[in-house]
C-alpha positions in Angstrom: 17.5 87.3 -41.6 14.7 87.2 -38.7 16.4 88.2 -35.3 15.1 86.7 -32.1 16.8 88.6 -29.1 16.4 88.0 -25.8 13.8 90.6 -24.7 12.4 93.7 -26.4 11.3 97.1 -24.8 8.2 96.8 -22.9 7.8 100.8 -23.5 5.9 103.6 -25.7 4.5 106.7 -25.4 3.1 106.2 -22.3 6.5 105.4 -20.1 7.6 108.5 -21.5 5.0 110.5 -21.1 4.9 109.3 -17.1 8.8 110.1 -17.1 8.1 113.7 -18.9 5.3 114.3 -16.0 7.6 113.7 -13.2 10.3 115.8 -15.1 8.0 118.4 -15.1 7.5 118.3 -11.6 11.1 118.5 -10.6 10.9 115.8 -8.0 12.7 112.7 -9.3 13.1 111.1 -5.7 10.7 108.7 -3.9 6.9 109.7 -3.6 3.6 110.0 -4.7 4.4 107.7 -8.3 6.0 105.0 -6.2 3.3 104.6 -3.8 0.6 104.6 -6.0 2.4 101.8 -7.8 2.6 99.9 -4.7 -0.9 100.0 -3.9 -2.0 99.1 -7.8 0.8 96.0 -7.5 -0.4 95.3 -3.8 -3.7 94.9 -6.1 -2.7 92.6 -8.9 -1.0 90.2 -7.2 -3.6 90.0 -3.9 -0.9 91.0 -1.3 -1.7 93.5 1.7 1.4 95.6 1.1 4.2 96.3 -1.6 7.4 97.8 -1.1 9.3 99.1 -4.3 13.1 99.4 -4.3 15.7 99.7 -6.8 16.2 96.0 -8.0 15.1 92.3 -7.6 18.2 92.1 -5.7 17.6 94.8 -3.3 14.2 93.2 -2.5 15.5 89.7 -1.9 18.3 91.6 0.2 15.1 93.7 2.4 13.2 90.4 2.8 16.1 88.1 4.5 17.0 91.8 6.9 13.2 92.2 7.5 13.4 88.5 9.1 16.1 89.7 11.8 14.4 92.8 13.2 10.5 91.5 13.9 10.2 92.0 17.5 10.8 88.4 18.2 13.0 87.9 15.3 12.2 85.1 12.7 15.8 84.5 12.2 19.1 84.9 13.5 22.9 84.2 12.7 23.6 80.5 11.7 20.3 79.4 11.0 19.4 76.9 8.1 18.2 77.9 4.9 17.2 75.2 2.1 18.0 76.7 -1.9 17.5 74.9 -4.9 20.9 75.0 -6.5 19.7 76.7 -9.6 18.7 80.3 -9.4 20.3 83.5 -9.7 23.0 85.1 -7.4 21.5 87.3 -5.1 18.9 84.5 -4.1 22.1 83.7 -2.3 23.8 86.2 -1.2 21.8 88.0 1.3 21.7 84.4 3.1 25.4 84.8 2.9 25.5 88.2 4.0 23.0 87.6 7.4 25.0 84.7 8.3 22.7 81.9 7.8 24.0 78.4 6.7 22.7 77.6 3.1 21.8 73.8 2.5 21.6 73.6 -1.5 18.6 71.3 -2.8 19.1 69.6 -6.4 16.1 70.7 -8.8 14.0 68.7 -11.0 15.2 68.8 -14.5 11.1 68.7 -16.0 9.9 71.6 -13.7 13.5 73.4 -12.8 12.1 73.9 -9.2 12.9 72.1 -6.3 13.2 68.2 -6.4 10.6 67.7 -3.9 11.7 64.1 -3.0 14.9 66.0 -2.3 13.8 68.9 -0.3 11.7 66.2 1.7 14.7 64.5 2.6 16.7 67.3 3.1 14.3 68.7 5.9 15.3 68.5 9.6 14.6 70.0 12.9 17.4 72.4 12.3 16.0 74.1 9.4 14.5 77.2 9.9 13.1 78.4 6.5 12.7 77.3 2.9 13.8 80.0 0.1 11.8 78.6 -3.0 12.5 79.7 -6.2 9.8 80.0 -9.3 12.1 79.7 -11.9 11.6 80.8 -15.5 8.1 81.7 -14.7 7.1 78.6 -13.3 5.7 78.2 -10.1 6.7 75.6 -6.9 4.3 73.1 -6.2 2.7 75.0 -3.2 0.8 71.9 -2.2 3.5 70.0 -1.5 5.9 72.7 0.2 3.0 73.7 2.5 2.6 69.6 3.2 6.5 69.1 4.1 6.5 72.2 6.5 3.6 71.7 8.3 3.6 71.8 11.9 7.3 72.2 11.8 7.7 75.9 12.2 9.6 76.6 8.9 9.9 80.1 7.3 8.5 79.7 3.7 10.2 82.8 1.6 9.6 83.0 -2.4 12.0 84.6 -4.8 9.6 85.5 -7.6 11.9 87.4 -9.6 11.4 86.0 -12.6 7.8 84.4 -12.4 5.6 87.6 -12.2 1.9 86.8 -12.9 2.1 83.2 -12.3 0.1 81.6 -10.6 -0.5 78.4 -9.0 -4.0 77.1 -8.2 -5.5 80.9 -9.1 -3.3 82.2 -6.7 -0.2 84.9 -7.6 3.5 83.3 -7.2 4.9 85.3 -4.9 1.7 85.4 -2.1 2.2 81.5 -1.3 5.8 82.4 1.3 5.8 85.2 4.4 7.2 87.8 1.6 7.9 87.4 -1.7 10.2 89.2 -4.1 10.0 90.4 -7.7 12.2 92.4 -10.2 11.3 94.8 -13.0 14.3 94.9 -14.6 14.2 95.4 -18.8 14.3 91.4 -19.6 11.5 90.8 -17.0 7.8 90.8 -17.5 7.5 94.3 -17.3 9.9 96.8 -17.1 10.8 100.0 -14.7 14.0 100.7 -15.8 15.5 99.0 -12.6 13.5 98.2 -9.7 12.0 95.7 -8.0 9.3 94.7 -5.1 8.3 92.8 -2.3 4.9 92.1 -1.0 3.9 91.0 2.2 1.0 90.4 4.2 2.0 90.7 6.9 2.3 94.6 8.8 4.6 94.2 11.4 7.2 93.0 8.3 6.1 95.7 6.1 6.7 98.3 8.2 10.1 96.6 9.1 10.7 96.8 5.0 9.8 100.3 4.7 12.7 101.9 7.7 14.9 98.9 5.9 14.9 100.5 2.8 15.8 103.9 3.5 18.3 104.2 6.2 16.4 102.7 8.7 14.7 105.9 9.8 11.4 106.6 11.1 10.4 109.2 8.2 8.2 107.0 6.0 6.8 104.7 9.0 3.3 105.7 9.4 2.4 107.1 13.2 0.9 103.4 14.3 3.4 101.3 13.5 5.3 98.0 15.0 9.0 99.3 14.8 9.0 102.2 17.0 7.2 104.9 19.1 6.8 107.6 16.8 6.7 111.2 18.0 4.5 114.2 16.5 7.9 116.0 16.1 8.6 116.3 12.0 11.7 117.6 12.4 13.4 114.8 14.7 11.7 112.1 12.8 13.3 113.0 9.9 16.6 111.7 10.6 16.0 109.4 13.6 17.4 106.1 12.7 16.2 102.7 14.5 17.5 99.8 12.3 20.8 99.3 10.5 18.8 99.6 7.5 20.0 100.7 3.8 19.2 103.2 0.9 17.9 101.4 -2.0 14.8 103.2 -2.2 13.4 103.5 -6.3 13.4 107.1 -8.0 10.2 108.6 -8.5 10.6 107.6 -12.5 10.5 104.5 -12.1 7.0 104.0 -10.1 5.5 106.2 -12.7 6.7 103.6 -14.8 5.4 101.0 -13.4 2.0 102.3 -13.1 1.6 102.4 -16.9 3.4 98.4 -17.1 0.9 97.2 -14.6 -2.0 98.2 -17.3 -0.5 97.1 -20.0 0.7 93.2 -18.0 -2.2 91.1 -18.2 -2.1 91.6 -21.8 1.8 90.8 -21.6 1.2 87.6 -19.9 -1.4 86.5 -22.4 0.8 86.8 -25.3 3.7 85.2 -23.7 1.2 82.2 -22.9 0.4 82.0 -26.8 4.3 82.0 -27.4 4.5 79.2 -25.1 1.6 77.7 -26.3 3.2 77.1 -30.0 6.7 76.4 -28.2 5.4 73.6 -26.5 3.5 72.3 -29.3 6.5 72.2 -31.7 9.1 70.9 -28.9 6.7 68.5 -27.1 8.2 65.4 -28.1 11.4 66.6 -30.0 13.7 64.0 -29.8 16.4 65.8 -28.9 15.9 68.4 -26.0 14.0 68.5 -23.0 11.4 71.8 -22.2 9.9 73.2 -19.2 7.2 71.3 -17.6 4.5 73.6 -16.5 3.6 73.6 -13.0 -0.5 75.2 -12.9 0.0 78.4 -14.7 3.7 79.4 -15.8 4.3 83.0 -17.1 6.9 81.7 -18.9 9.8 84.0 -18.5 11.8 82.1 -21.6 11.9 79.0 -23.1 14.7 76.5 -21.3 15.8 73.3 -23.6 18.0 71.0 -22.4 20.1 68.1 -24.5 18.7 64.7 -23.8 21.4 62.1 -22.6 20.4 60.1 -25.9 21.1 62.8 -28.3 24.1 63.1 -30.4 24.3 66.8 -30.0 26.5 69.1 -28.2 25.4 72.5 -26.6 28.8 74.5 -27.9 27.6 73.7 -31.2 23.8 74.5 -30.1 25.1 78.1 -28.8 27.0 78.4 -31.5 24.2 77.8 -34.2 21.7 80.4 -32.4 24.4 83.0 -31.9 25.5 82.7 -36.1 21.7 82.8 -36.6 21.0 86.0 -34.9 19.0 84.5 -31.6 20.2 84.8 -28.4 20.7 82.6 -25.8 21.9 81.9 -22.6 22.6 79.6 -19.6 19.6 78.3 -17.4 20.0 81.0 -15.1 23.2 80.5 -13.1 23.1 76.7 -14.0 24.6 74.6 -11.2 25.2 77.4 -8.6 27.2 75.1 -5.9 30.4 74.7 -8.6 30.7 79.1 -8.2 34.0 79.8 -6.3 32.3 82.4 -4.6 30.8 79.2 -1.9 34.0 79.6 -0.4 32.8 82.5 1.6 29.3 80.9 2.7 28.8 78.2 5.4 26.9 76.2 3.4 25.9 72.4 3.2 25.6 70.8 -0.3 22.4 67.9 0.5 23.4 64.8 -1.9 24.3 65.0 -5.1 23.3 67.9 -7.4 22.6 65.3 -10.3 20.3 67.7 -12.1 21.9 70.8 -11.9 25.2 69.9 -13.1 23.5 67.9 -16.2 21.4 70.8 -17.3 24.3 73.3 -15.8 26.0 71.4 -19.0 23.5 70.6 -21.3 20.8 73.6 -21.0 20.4 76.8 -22.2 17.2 79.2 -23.1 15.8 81.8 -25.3 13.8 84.8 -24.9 10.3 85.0 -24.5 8.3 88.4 -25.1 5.1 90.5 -24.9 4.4 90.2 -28.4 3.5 87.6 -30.7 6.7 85.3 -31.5 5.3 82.9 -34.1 7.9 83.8 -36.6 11.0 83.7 -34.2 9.3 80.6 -32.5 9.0 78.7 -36.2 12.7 80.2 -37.2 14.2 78.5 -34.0 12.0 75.1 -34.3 13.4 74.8 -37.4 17.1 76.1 -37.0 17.8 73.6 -34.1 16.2 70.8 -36.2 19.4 71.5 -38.5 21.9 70.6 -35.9 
């Protein structure tokens, strides 16, 4: 029986030949690996700077903190956020965690990103920045974000977790916001053990990201930098500490990683755009489930399919069917995120009626895509689901 899991192992020889070299040189924390995966991201995705840290939470974390200790600070306790209300946790917590008020946003149920009609409406002078989610791989409509917040002074932030090497208009998801975010966890486009990034262009913000992530101390800031003076003195810069900053720094494994990944991505991203070439070919116009409409250049992260309200079928005996058959599946992300009992700890705001995110919070579900050919798997589920 053919097996369609979620994800597969990015890795060969090569990840653990880069693991066996930084064995060998007995020095396993932060350095020379990391930062030369930095500047090869910084690169790829045509960003000014990269910070690496240990997850795709940590970095969403560093990114809402960098935005309280600019010099004039971009943000500050009680300000409004906008979130679509489908993503994954720690879009949200961080928010939580700084104090800001979250005002949830329904999603579109073709593109899963923001209803734009929505966010438009939900847009007022009190709204200080808008946390956009690519979700599944696809990108926001840039155009339009950029047209809503003109001239009004709002923070544009991108979680890019799962939409690494998409790109809208030619340009990298993830470059469109003040900072963007992305992970490198094992189901992810490529893989670094755990880890994740956030790119800037921004210096003033990057050097705020680099005291953030370890301890807030002046050790990694470079001499000229936009945090603080800087003395010639090793020894008291090594534990001077000037922001209430955190230790998620990445271990020197998993930049060495993430240099061989970055070769081997565009290649990656190419053969998940020929899975989801034949995906959308065979579930185009299937009368029973909706798919992921593409927005520019998706990098497909997995396939999403929701019920349609006219079909007869039922998504426990969906999950059911996949699970019996040997292919995983799972919810749309977190589905509708405002029906959590965890939002009793936020101050949050829940704009109209989350129409689309309950209906695919109880009708979706997706499967994994890979970086390998899928045809079989692809076929195996086409046909499976046309059993139901």
């Amino acid at each position: 029986m053919i097996k369609y899991p979620l994800a597969t192992s990015t890795w060969d020889d090569k990840e653990i030949e880069a693991i066996n070299a930084v064995v060998a040189s007995d020095m396993y924390t932060m350095g020379k690996h990391v930062n030369q995966f930095e500047e090869e991201f910084s690169t790829f995705v045509g960003s000014k700077y990269s910070v690496m840290v240990n997850s795709g939470s940590s970095a969403n974390l560093l990114a809402v903190a960098a935005l309280f200790y600019t010099k004039n600070p971009k943000l500050k306790r009680g300000d409004e956020v906008i979130v679509p209300a489908v993503s994954w946790s720690t879009t949200y917590y961080p928010l939580y965690q700084y104090g800001l008020k979250l005002k949830f946003v329904d999603v579109d149920l073709e593109t899963l990103n923001f209803d734009l009609n929505q966010l438009e409406m939900a847009i007022t002078a009190d709204t200080k920045m808008i946390f956009a989610v690519n979700l599944l791989g696809n990108p926001n409509d840039f155009d339009a974000i950029n047209k809503l917040i003109e001239g009004k002074n709002i923070i544009l932030l991108e979680d890019n977790c799962e939409s690494m090497g998409a790109e809208y208009k030619g340009k990298q998801a993830g470059t469109f916001g003040v900072m963007g975010t992305f992970s490198t966890f094992f189901s992810h486009h490529m893989a670094t053990m755990e880890g994740g990034l956030v790119v800037t262009d921004d210096e003033e913000l990057y050097h705020v990201l680099i005291a953030l992530r370890a301890h807030g101390w002046t050790r990694h800031l470079p001499k000229e930098n936009k945090v603080a003076t800087k003395s010639d003195d090793w020894f008291t810069e090594s534990f001077r500490f000037v922001l209430p900053g955190y230790n998620v720094r990445p271990v020197e494994m998993s930049g060495a990683i993430g240099v061989q990944q970055l070769k081997k991505l565009p290649d990656f991203l190419l053969k998940r755009r020929d899975n989801a070439i034949l995906f959308q070919e065979l579930f185009k116009n299937h009368p029973d489930f909706h798919i992921q409409k593409e927005v520019s250049s998706s990098s497909w992260f997995g396939f999403s399919l929701i019920i349609k309200p006219a079909s007869s079928i039922k998504r426990k005996d969906v999950v059911k069917t996949l699970t019996d058959n040997n292919i995983d599946c799972r919810p749309i992300v977190t589905g509708d995120f405002t029906k959590n009992d965890v939002l009793k700890y936020f101050d949050y705001e829940i704009f109209g009626e989350m129409k689309n995110a309950k209906y695919l919070d109880e009708n979706g579900f997706f499967v994994g895509n890979h970086q390998v050919s899928l045809k079989e798997e692809i076929y195996y589920l086409y046909n499976l689901l046309n059993t139901i």
